[in-house]
N, CA and C of each residue as an Amber inpcrd file, in Angstrom:
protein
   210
   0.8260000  -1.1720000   0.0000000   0.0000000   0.0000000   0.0000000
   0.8800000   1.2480000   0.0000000   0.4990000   2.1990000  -0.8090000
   1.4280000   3.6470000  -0.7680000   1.3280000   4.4520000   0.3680000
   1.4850000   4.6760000   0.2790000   2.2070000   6.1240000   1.4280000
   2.0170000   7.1980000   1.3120000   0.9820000   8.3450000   1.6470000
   1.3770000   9.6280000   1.1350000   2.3250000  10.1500000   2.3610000
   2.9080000  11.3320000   0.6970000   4.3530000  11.5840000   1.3840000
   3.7720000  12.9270000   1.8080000   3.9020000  13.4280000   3.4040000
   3.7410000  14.8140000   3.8260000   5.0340000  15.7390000   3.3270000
   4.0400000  16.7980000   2.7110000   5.3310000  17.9070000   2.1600000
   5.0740000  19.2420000   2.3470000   4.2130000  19.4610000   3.5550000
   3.9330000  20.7710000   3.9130000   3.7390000  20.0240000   5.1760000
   4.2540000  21.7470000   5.7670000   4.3390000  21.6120000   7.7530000
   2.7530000  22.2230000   7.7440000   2.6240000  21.3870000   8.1790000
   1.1000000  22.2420000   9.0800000   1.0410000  22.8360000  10.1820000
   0.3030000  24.1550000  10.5420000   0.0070000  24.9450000  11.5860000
  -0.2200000  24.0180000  12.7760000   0.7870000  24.5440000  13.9950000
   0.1460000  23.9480000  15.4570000   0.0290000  25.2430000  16.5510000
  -0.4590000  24.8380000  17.5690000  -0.6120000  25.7100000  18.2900000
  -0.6380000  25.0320000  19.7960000  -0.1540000  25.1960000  20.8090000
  -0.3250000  24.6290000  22.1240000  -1.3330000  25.9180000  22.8290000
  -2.2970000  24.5900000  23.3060000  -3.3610000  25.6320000  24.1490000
  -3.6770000  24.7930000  25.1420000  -3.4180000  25.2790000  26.5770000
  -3.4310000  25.1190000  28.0220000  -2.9430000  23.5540000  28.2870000
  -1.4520000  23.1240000  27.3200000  -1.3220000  22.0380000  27.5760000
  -1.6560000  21.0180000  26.3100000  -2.0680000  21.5570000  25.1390000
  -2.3970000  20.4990000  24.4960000  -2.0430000  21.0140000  22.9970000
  -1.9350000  19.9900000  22.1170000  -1.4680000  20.5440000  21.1660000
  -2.4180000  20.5300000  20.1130000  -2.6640000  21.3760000  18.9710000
  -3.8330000  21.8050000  18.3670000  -3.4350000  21.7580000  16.9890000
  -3.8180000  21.4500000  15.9370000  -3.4270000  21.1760000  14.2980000
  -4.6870000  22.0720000  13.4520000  -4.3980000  22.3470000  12.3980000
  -5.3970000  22.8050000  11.7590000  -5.3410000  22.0530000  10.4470000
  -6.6090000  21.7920000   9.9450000  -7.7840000  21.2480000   9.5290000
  -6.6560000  20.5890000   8.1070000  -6.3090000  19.8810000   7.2720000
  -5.3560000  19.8740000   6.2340000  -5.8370000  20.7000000   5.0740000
  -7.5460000  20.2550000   5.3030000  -8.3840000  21.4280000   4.2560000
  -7.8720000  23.1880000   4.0230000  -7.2650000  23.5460000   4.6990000
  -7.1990000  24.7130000   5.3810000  -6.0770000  25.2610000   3.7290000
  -5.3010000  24.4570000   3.3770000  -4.3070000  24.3560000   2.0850000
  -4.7220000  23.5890000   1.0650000  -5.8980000  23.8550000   0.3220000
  -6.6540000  22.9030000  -0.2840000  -5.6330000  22.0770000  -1.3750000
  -4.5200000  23.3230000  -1.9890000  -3.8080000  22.8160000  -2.7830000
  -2.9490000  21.4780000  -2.2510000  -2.4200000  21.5860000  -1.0480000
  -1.8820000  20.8680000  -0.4070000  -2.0770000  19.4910000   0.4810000
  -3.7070000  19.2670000   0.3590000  -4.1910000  19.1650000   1.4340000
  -4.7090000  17.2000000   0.6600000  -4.4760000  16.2500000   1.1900000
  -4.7070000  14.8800000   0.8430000  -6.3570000  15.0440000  -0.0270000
  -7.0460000  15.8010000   0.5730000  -8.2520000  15.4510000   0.5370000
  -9.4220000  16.6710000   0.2140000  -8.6680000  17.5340000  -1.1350000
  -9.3130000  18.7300000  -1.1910000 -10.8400000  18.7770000  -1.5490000
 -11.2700000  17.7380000  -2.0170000 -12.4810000  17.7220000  -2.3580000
 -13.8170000  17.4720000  -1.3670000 -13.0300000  17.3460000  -0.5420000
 -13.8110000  17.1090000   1.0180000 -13.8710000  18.3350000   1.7290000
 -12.9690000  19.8480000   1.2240000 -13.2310000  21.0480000   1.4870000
 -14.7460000  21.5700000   2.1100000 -14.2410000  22.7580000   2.7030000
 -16.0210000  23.7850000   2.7590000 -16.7580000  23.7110000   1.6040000
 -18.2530000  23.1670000   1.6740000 -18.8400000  23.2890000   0.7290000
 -19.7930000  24.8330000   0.5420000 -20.0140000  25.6500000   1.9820000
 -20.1540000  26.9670000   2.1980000 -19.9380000  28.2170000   1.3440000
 -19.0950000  28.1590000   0.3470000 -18.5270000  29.3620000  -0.2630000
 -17.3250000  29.8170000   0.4560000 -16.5620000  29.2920000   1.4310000
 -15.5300000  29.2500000   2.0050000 -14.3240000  28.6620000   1.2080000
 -13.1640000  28.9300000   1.0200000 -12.2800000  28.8670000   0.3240000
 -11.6310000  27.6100000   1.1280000 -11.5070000  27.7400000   2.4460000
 -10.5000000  26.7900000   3.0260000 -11.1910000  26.7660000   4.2690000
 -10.6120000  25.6360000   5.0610000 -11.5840000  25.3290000   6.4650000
 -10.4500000  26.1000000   7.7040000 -11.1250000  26.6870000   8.6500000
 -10.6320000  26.9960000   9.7560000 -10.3330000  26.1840000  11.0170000
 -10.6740000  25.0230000  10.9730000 -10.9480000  24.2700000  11.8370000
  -9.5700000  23.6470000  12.9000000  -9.5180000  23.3160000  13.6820000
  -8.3380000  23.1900000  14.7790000  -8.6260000  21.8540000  15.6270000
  -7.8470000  21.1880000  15.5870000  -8.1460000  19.7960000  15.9710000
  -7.1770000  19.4170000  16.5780000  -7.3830000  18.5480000  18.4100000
  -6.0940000  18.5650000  19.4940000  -5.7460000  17.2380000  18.9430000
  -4.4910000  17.0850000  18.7950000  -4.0670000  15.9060000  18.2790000
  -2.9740000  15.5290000  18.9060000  -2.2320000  14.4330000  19.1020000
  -1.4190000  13.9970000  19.5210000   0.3980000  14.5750000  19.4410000
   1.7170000  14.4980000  19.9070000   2.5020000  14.8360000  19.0700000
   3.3660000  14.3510000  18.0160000   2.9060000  12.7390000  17.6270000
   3.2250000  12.0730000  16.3850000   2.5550000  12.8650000  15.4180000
   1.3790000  13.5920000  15.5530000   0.4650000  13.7500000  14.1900000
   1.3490000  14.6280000  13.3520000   1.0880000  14.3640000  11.8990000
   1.8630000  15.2590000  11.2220000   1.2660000  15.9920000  10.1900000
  -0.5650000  15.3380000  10.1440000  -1.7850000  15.9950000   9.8840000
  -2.9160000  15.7280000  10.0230000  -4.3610000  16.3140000   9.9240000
  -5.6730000  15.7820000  10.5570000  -6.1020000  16.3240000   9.3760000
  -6.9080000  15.5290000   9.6270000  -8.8900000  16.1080000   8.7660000
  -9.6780000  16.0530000   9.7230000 -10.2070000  17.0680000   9.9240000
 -11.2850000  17.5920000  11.2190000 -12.5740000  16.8410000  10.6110000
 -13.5300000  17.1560000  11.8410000 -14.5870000  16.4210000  11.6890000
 -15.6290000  16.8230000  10.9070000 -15.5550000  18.2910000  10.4500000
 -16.5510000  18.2290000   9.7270000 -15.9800000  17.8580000   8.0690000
 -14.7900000  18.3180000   7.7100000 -14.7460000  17.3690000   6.6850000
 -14.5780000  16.0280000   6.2120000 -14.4600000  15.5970000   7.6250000
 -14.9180000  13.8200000   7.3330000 -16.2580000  13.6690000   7.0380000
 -17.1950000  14.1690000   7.7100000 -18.3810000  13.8750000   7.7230000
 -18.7890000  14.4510000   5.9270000 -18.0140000  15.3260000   5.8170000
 -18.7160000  15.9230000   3.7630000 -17.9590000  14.2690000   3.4320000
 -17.1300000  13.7070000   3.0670000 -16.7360000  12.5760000   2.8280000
 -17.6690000  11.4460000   2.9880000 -18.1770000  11.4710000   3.7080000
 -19.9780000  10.5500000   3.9290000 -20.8400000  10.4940000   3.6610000
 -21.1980000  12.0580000   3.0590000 -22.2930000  12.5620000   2.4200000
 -22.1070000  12.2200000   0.9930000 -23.6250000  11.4740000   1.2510000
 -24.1140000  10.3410000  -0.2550000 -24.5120000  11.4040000  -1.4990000
């Protein structure tokens, strides 16, 4: 099975102890899974998601959930 290769740093942020990622959508160009973007008229997602410190990117929950939608 392949591998995608990460080639952009993604935004973190530590808040009260925890560490925070933003959304991969957020760089659509960049992002594994651009088509799962804001469907809103929003260009890119804002979204911030506490993740572990292995992570090296997320897809937040609401663009998992557009990924579901039949």
């Amino acid at each position: 099975m392949a591998k995608f290769k990460n080639t952009k740093s993604w935004k973190t942020k530590i808040v009260e102890g925890r560490r925070n990622m933003i959304c991969m959508n957020s760089d659509l160009e960049k992002s594994k899974y651009p088509d799962w973007g804001p469907d809103d008229g929003e260009s890119k997602c804002n979204e911030w998601v506490e993740v572990g410190h292995n992570t090296d990117m997320v897809l937040c929950s609401y663009c998992t959930r557009r990924s579901l939608e039949l």
